[in-house]
PDB file of N, CA, C and O in Angstrom:
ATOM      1  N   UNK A   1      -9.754  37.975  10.568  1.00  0.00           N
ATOM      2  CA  UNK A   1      -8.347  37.928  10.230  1.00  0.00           C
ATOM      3  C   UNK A   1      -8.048  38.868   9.071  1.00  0.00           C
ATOM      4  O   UNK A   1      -7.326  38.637   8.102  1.00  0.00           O
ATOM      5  N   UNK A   2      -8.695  39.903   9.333  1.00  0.00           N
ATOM      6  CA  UNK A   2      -8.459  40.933   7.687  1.00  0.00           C
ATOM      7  C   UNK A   2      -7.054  41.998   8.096  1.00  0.00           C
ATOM      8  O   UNK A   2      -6.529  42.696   7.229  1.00  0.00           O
ATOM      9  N   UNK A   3      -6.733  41.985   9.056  1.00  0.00           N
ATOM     10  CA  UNK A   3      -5.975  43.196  10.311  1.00  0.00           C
ATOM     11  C   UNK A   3      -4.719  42.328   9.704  1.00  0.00           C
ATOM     12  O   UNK A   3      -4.694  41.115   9.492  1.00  0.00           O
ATOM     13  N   UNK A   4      -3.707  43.278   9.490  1.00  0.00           N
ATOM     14  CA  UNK A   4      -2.323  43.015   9.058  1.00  0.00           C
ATOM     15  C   UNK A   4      -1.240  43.461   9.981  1.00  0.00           C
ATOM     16  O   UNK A   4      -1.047  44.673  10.079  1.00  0.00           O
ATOM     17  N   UNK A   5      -0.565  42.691  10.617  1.00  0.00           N
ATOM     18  CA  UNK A   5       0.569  43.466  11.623  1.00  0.00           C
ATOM     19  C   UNK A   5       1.726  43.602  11.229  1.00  0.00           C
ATOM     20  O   UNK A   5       2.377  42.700  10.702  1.00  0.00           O
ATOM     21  N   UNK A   6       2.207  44.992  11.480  1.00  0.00           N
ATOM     22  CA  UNK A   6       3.250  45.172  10.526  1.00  0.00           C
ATOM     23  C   UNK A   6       4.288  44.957  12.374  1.00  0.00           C
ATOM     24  O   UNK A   6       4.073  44.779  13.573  1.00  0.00           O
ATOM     25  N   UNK A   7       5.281  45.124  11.499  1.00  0.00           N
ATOM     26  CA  UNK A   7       6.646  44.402  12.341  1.00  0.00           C
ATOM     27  C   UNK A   7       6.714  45.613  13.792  1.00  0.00           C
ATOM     28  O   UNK A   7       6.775  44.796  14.711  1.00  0.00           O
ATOM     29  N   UNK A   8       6.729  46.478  14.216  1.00  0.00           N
ATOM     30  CA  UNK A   8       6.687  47.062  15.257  1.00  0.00           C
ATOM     31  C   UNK A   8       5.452  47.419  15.673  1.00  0.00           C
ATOM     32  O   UNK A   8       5.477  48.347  16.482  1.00  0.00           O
ATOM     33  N   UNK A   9       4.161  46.921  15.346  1.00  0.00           N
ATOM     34  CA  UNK A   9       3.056  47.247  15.879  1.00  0.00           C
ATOM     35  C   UNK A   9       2.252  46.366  16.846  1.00  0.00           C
ATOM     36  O   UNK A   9       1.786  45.301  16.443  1.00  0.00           O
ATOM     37  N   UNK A  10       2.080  46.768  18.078  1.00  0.00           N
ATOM     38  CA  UNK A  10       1.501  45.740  18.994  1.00  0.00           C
ATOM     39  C   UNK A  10       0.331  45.616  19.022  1.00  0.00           C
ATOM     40  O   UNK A  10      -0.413  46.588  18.888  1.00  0.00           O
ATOM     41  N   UNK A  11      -0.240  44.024  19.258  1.00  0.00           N
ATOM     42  CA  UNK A  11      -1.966  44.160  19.332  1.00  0.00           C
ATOM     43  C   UNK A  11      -2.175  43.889  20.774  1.00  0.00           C
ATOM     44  O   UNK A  11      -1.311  43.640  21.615  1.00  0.00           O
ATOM     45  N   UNK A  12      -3.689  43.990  20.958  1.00  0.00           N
ATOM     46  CA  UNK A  12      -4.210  43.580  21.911  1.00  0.00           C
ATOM     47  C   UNK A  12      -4.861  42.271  22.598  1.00  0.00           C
ATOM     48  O   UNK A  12      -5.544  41.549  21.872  1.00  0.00           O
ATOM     49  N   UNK A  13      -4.761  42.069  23.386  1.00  0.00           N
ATOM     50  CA  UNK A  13      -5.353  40.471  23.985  1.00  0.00           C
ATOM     51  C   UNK A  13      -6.523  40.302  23.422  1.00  0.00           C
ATOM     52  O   UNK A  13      -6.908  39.142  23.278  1.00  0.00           O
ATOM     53  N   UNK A  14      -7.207  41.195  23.054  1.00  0.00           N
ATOM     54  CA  UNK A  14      -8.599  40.901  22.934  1.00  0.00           C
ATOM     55  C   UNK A  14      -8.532  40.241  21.227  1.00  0.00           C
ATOM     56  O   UNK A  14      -9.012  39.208  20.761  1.00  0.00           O
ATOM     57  N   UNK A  15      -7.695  41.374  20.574  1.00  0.00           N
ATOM     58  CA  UNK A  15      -7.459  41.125  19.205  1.00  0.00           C
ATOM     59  C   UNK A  15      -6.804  39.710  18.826  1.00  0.00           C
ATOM     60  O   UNK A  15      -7.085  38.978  17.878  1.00  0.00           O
ATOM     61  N   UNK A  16      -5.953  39.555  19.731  1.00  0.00           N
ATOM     62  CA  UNK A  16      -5.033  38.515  19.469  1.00  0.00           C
ATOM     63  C   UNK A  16      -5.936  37.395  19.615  1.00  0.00           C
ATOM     64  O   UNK A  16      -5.771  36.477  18.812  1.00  0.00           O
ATOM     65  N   UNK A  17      -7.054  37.253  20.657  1.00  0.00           N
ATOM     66  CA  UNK A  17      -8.132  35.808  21.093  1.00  0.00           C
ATOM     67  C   UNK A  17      -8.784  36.083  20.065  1.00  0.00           C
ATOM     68  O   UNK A  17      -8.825  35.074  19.362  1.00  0.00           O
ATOM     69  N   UNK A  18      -9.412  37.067  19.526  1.00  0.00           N
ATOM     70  CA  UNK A  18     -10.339  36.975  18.436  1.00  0.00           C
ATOM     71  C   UNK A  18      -9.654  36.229  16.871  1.00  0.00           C
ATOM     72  O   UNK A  18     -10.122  35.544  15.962  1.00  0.00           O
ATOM     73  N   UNK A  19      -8.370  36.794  17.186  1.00  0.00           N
ATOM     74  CA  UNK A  19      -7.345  36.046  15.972  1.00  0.00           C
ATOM     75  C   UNK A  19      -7.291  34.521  16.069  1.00  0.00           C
ATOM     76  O   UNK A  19      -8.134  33.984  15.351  1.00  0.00           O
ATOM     77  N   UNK A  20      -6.510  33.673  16.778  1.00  0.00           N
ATOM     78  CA  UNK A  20      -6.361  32.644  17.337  1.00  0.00           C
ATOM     79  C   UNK A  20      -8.164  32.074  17.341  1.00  0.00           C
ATOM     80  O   UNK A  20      -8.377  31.099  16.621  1.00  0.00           O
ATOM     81  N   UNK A  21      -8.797  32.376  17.741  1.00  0.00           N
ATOM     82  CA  UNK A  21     -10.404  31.741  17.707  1.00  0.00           C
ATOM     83  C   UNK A  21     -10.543  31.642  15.865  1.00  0.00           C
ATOM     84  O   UNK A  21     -10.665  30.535  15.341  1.00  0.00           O
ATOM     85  N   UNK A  22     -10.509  32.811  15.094  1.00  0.00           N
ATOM     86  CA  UNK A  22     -10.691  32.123  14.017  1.00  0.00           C
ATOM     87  C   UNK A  22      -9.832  31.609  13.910  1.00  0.00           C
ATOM     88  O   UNK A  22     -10.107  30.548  14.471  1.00  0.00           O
ATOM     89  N   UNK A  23      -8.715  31.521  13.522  1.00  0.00           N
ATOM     90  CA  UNK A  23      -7.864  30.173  13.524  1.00  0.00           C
ATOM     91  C   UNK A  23      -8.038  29.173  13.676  1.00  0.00           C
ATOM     92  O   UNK A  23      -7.893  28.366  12.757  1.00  0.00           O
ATOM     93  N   UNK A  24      -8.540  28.699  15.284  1.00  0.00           N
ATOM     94  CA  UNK A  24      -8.878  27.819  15.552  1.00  0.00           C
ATOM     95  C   UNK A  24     -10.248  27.103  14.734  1.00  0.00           C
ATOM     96  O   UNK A  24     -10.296  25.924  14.383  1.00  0.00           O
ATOM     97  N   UNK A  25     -10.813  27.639  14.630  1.00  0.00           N
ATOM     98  CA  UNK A  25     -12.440  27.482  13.390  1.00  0.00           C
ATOM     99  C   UNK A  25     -12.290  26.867  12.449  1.00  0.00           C
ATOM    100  O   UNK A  25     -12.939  25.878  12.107  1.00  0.00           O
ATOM    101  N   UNK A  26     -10.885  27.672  11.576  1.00  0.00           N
ATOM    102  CA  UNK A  26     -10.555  27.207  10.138  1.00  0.00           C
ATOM    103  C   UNK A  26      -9.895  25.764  10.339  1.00  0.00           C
ATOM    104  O   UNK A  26     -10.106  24.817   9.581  1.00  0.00           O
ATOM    105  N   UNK A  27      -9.128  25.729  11.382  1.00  0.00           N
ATOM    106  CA  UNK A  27      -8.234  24.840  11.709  1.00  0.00           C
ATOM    107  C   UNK A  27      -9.627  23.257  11.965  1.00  0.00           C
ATOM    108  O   UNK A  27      -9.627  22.229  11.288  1.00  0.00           O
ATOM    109  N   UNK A  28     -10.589  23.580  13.074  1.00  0.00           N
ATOM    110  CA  UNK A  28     -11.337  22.365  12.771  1.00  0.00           C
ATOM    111  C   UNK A  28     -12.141  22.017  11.652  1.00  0.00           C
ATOM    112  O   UNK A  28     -12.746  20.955  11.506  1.00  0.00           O
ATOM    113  N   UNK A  29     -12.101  23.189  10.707  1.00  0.00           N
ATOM    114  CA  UNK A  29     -13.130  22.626   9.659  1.00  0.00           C
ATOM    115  C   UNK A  29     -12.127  21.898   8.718  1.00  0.00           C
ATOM    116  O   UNK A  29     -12.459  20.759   8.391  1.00  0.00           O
ATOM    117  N   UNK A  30     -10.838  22.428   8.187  1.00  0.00           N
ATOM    118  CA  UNK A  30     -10.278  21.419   7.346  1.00  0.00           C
ATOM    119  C   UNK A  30      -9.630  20.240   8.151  1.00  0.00           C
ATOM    120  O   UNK A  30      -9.171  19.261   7.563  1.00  0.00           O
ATOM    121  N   UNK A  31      -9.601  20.404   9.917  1.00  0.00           N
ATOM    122  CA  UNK A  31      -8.656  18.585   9.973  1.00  0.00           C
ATOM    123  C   UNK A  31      -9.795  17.815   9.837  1.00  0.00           C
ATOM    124  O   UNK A  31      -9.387  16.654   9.870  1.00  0.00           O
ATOM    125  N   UNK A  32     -11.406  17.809   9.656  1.00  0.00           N
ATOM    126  CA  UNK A  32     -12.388  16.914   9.629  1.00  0.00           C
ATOM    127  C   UNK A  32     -12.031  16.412   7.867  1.00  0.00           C
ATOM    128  O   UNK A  32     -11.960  15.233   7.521  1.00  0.00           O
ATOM    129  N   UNK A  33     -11.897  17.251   7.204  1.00  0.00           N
ATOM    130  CA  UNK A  33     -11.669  17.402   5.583  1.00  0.00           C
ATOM    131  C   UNK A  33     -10.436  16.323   5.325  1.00  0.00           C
ATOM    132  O   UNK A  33     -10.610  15.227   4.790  1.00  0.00           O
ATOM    133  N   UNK A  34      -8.433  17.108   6.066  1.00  0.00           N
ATOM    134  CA  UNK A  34      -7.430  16.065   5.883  1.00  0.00           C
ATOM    135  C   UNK A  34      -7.844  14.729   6.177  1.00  0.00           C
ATOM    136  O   UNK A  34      -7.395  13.788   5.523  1.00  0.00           O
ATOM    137  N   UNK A  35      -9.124  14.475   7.630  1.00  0.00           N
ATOM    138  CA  UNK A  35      -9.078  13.416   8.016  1.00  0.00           C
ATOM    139  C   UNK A  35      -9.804  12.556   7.114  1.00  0.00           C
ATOM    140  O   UNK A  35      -9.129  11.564   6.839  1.00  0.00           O
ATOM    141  N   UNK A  36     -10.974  12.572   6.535  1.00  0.00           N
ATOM    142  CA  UNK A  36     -12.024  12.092   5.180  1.00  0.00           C
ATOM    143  C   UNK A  36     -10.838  11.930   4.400  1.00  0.00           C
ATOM    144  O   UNK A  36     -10.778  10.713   4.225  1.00  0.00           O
ATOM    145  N   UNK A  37      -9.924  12.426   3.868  1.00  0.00           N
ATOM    146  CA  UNK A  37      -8.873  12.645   2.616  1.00  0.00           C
ATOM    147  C   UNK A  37      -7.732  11.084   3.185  1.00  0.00           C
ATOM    148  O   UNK A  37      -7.454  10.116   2.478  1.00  0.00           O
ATOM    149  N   UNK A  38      -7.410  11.261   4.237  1.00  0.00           N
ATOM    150  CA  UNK A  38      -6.525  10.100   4.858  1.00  0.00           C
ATOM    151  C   UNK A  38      -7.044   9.136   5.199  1.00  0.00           C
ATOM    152  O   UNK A  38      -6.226   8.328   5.636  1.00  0.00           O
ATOM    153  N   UNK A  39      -8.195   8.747   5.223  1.00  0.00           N
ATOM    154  CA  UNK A  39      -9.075   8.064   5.379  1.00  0.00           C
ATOM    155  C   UNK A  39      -9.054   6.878   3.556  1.00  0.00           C
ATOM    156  O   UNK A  39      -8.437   5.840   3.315  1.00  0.00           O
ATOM    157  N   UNK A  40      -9.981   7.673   2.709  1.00  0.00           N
ATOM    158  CA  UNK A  40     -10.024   7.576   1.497  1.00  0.00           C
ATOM    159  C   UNK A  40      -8.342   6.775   0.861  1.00  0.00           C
ATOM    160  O   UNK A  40      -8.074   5.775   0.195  1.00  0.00           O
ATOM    161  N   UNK A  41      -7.528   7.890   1.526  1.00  0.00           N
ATOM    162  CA  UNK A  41      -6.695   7.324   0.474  1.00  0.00           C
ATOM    163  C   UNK A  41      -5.888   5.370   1.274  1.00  0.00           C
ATOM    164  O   UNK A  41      -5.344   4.409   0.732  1.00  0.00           O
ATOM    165  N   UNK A  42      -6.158   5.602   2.283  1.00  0.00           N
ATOM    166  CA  UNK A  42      -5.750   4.266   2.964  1.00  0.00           C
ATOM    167  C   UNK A  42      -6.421   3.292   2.428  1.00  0.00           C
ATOM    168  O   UNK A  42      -5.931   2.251   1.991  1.00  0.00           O
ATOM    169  N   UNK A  43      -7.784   3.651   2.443  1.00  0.00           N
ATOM    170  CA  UNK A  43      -8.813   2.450   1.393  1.00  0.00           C
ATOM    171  C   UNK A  43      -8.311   1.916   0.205  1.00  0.00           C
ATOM    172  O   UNK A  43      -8.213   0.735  -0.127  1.00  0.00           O
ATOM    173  N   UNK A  44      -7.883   3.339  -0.633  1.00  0.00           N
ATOM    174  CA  UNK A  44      -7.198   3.178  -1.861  1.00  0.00           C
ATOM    175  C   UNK A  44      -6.125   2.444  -1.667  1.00  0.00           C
ATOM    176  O   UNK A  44      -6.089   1.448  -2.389  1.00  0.00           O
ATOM    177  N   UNK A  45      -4.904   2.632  -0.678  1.00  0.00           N
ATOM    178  CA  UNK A  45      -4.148   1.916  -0.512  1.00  0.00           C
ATOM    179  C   UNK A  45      -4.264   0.522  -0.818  1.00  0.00           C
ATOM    180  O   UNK A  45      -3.734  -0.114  -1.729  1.00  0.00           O
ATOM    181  N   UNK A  46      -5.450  -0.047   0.566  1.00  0.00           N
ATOM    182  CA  UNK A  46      -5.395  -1.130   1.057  1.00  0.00           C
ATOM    183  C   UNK A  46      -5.767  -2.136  -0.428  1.00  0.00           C
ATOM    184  O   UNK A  46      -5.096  -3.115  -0.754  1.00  0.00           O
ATOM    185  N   UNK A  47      -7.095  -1.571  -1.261  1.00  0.00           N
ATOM    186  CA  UNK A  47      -7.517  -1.732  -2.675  1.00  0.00           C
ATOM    187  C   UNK A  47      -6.520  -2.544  -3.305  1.00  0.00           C
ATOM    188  O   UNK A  47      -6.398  -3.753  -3.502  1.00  0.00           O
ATOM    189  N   UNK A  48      -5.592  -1.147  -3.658  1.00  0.00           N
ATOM    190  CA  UNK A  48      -4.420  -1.535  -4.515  1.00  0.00           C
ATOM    191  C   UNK A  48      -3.710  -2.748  -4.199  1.00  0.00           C
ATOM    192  O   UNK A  48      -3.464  -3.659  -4.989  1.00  0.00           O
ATOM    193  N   UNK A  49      -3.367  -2.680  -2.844  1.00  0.00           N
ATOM    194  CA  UNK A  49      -2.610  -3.877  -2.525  1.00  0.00           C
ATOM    195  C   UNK A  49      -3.348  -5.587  -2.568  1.00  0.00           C
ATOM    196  O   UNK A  49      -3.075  -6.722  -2.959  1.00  0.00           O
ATOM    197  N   UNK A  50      -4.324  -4.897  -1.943  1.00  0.00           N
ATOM    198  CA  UNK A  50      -5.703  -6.672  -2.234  1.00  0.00           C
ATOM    199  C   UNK A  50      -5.519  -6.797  -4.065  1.00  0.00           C
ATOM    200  O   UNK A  50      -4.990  -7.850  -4.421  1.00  0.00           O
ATOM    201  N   UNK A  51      -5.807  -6.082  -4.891  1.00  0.00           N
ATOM    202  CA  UNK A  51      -5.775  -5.777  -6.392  1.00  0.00           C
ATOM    203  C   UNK A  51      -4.660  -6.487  -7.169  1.00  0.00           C
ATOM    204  O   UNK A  51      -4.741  -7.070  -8.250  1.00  0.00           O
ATOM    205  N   UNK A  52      -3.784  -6.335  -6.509  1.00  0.00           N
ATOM    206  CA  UNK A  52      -2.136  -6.548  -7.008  1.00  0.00           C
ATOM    207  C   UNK A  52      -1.981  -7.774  -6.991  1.00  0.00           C
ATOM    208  O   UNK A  52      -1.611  -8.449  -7.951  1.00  0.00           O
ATOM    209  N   UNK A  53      -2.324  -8.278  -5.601  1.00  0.00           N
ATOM    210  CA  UNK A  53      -2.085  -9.139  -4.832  1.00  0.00           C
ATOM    211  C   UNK A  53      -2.986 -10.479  -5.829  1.00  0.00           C
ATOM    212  O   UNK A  53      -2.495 -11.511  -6.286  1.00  0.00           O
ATOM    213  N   UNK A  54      -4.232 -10.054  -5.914  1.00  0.00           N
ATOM    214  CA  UNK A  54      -4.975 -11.059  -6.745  1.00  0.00           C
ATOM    215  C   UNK A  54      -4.529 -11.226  -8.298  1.00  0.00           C
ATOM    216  O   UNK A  54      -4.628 -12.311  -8.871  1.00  0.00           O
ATOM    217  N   UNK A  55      -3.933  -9.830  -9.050  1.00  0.00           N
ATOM    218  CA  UNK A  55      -3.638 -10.143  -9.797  1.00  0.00           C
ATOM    219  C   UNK A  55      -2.205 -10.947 -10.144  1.00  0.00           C
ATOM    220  O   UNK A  55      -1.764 -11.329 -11.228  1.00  0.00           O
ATOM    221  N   UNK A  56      -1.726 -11.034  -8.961  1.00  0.00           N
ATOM    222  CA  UNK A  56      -0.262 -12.036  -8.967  1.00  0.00           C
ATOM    223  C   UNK A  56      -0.728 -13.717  -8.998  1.00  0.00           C
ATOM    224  O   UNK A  56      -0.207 -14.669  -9.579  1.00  0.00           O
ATOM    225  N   UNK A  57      -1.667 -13.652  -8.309  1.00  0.00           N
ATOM    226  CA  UNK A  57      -2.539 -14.969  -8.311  1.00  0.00           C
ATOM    227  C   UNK A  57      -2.611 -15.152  -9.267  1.00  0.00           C
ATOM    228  O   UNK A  57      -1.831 -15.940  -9.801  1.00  0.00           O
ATOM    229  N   UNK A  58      -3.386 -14.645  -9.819  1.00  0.00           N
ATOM    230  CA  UNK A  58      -3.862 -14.865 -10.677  1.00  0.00           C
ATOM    231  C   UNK A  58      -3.080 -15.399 -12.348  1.00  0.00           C
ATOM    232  O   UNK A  58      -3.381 -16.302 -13.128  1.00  0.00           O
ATOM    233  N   UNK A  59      -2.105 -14.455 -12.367  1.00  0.00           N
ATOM    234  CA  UNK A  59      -0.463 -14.367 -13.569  1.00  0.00           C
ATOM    235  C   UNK A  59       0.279 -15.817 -13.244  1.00  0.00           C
ATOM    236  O   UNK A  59       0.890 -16.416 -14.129  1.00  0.00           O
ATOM    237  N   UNK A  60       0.163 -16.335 -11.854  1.00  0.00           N
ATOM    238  CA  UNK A  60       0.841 -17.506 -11.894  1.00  0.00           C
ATOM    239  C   UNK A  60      -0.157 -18.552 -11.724  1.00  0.00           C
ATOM    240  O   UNK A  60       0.348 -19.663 -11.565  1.00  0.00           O
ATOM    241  N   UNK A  61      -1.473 -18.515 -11.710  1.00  0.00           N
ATOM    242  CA  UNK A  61      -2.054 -19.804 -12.010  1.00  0.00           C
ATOM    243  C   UNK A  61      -2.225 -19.845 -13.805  1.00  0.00           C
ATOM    244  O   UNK A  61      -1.984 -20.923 -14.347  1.00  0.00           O
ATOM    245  N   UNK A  62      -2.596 -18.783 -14.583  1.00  0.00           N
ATOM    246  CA  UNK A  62      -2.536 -18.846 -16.076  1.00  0.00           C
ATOM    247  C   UNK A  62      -0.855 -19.193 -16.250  1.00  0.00           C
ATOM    248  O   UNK A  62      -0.461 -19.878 -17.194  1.00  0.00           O
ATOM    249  N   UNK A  63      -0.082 -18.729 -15.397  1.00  0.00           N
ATOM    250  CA  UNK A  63       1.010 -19.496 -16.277  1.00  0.00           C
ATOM    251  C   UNK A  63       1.354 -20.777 -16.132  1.00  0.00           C
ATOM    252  O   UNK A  63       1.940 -21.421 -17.002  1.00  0.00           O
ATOM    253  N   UNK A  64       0.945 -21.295 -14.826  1.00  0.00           N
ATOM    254  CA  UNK A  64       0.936 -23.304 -14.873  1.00  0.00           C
ATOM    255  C   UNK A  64       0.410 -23.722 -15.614  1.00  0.00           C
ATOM    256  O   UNK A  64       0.957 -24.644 -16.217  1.00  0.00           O
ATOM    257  N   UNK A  65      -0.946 -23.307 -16.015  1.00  0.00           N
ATOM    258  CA  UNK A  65      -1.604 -23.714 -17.240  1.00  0.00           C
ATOM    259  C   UNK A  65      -1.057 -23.507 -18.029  1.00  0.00           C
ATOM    260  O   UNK A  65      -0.739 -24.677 -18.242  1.00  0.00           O
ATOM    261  N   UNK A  66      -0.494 -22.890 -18.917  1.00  0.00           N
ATOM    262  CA  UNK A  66       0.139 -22.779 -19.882  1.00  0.00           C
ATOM    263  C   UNK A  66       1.468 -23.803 -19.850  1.00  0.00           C
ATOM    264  O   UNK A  66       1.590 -24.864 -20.462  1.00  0.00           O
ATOM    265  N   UNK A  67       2.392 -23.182 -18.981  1.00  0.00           N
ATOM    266  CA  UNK A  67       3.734 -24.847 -19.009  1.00  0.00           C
ATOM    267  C   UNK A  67       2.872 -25.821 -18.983  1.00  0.00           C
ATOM    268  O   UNK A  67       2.855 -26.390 -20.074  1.00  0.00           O
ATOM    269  N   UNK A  68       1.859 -26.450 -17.926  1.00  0.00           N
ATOM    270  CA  UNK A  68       1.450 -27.760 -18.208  1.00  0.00           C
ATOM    271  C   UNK A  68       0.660 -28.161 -19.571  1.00  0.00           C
ATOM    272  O   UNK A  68       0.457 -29.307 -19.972  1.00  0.00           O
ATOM    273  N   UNK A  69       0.291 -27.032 -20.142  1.00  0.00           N
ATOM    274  CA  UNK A  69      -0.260 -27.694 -21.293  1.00  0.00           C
ATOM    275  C   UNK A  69       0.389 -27.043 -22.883  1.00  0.00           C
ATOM    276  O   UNK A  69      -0.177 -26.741 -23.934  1.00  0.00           O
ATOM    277  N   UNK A  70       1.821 -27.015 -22.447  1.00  0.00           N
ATOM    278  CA  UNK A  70       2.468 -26.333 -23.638  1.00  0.00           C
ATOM    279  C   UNK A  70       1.802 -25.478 -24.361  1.00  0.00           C
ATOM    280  O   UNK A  70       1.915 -25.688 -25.569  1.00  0.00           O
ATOM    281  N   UNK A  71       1.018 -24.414 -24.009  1.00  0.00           N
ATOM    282  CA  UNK A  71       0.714 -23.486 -24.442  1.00  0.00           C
ATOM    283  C   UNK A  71       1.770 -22.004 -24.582  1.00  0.00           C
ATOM    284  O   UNK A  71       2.266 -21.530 -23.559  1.00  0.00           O
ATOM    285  N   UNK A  72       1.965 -21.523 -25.629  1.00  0.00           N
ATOM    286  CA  UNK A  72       3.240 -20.386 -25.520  1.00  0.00           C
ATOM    287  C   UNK A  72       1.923 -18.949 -26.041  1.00  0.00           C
ATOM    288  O   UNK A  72       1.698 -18.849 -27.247  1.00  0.00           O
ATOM    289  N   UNK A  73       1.448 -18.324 -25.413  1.00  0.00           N
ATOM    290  CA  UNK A  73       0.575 -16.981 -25.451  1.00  0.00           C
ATOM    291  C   UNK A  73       1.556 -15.834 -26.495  1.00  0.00           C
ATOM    292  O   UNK A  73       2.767 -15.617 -26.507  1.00  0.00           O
ATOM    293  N   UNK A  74       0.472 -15.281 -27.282  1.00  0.00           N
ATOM    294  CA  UNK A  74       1.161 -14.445 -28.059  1.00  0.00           C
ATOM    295  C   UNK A  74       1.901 -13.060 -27.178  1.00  0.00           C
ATOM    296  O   UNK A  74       1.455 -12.561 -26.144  1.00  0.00           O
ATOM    297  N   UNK A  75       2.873 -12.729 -27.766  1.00  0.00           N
ATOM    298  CA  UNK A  75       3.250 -11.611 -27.149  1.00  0.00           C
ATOM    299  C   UNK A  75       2.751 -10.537 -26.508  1.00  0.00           C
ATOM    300  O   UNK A  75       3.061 -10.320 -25.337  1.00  0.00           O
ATOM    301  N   UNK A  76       1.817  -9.639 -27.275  1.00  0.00           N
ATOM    302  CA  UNK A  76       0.965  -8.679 -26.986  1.00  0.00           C
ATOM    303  C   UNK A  76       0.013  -9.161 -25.732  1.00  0.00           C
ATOM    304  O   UNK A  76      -0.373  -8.297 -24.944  1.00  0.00           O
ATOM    305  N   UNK A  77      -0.421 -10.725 -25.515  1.00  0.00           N
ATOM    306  CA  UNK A  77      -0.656 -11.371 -24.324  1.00  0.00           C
ATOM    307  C   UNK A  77      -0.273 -11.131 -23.180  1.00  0.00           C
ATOM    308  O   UNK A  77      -0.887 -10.808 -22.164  1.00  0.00           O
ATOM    309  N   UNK A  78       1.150 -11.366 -23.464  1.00  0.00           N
ATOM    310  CA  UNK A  78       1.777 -12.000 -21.717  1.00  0.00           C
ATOM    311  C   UNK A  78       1.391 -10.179 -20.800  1.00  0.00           C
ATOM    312  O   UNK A  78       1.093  -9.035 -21.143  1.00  0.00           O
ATOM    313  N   UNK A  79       1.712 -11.120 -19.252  1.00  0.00           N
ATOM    314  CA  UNK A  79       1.499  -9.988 -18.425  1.00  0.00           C
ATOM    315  C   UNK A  79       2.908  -9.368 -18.156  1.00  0.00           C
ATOM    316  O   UNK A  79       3.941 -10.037 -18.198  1.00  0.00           O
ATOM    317  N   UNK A  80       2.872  -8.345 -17.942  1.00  0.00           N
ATOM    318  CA  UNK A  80       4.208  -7.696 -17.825  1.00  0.00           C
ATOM    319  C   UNK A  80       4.558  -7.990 -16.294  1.00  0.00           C
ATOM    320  O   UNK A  80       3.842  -8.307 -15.345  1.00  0.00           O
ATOM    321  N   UNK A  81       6.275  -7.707 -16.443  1.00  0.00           N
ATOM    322  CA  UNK A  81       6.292  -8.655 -14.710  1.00  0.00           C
ATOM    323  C   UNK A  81       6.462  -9.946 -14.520  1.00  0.00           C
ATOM    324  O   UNK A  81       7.175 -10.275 -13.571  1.00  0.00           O
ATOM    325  N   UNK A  82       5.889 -10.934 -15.319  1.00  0.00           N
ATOM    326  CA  UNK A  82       5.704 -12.108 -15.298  1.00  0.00           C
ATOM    327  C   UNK A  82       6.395 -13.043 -15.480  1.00  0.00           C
ATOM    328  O   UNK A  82       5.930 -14.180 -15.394  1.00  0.00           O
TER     329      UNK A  82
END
């Protein structure tokens, strides 16, 4: 792919398959790459959301404890959100 076509210059079939083939080359080596990358980040996704999710659990069982046992947590404490 080093060949530059300028605007009125025609190529050849042969040139043009040899073009399109690398193309095609580059083209399967990075969708294996996007696909590892979309992969990864769904994990991350899914993470975050299990993560969140426990830490919501988690913010409202420390805070029953606390109303039920009149406990008031210092400021710099509390969870934000909460």
């Amino acid at each position: 792919m080093n060949k530059t076509i300028l605007e009125n210059e025609y190529i050849t079939r042969k040139e043009f398959v040899t073009t399109t083939r690398e193309i095609k080359d580059v083209l399967n080596i990075v969708k294996s790459s996007v696909a590892n990358i979309e992969a990864r980040i769904n994990t991350y996704s899914d993470m975050y959301e299990i993560n969140k999710w426990n830490s919501n659990k988690l913010a409202n069982r420390v805070s029953r404890l606390e109303k039920h046992n009149g406990i008031t947590p210092p400021q710099e404490l509390l969870i934000s959100g909460m």
